[in-house]
C-alpha positions in Angstrom: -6.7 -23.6 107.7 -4.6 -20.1 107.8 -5.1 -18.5 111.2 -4.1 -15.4 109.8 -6.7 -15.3 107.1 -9.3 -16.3 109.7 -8.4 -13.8 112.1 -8.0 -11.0 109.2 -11.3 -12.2 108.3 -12.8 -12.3 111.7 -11.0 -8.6 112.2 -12.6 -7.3 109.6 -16.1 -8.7 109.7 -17.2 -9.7 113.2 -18.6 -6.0 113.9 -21.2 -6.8 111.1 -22.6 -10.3 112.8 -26.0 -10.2 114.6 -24.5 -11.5 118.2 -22.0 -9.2 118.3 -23.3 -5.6 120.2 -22.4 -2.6 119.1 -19.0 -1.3 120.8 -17.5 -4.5 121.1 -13.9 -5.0 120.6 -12.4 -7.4 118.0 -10.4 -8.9 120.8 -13.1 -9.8 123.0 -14.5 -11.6 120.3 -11.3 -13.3 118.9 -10.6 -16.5 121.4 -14.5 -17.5 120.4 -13.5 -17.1 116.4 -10.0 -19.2 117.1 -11.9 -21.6 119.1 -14.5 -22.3 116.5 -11.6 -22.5 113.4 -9.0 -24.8 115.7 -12.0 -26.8 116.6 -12.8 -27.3 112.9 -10.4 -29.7 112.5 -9.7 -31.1 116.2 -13.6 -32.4 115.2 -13.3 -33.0 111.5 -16.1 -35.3 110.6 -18.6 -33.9 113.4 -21.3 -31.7 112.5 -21.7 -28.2 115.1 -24.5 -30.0 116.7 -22.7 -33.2 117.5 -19.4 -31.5 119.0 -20.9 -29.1 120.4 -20.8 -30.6 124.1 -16.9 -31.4 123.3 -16.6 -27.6 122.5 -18.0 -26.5 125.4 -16.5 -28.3 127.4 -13.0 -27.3 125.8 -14.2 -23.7 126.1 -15.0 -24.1 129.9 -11.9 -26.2 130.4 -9.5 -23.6 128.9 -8.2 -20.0 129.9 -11.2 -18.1 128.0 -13.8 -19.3 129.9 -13.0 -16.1 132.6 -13.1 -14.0 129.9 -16.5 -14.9 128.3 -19.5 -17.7 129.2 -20.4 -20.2 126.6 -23.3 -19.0 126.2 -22.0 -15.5 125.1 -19.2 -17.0 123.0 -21.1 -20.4 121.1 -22.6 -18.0 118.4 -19.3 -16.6 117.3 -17.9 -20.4 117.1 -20.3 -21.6 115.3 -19.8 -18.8 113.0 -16.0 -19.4 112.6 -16.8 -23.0 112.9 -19.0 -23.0 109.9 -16.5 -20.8 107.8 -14.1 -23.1 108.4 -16.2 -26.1 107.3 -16.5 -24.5 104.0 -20.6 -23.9 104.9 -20.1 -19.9 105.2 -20.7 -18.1 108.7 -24.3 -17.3 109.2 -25.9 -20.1 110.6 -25.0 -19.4 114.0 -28.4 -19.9 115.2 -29.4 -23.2 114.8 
């Protein structure tokens, strides 16, 4: 995984996914997209659904959690999350 290809990717399309509202800054959204691709393979192995508590928890446990509530930021790792699994961002949702 090249964090600078995710984040150039990220940079470039996060204004596009449904989550995200309208006026929001790429760097508000960026620790959710870096937390989803690090995660990646920190949980290689483990589908979304399965790490999902361990990501959260990592979320809460970590310096971004003042910035942004899980529930505000789970969509944009998933998406990330699922790039980096090679699945594609878009199912953020389930």
């Amino acid at each position: 995984m090249n964090p600078t290809v995710e984040d150039a990717y990220w940079l470039e399309n996060f204004s596009r996914r449904p989550y995200v509202k309208s006026g929001t800054n790429y760097d508000e959204m960026r620790p959710a997209y870096q937390h989803g691709w690090e995660s990646r393979g920190r949980y290689a192995g483990t589908g979304f659904v399965d790490a999902e508590p361990h990501l959260r928890r990592d979320w809460e446990g970590g310096p971004n959690a003042s910035r942004m509530e899980w529930n505000k930021a789970r969509d944009a790792v998933r998406d990330a999350w699922d790039r980096a699994a090679g699945a594609g961002p878009g199912d953020y949702g389930r």
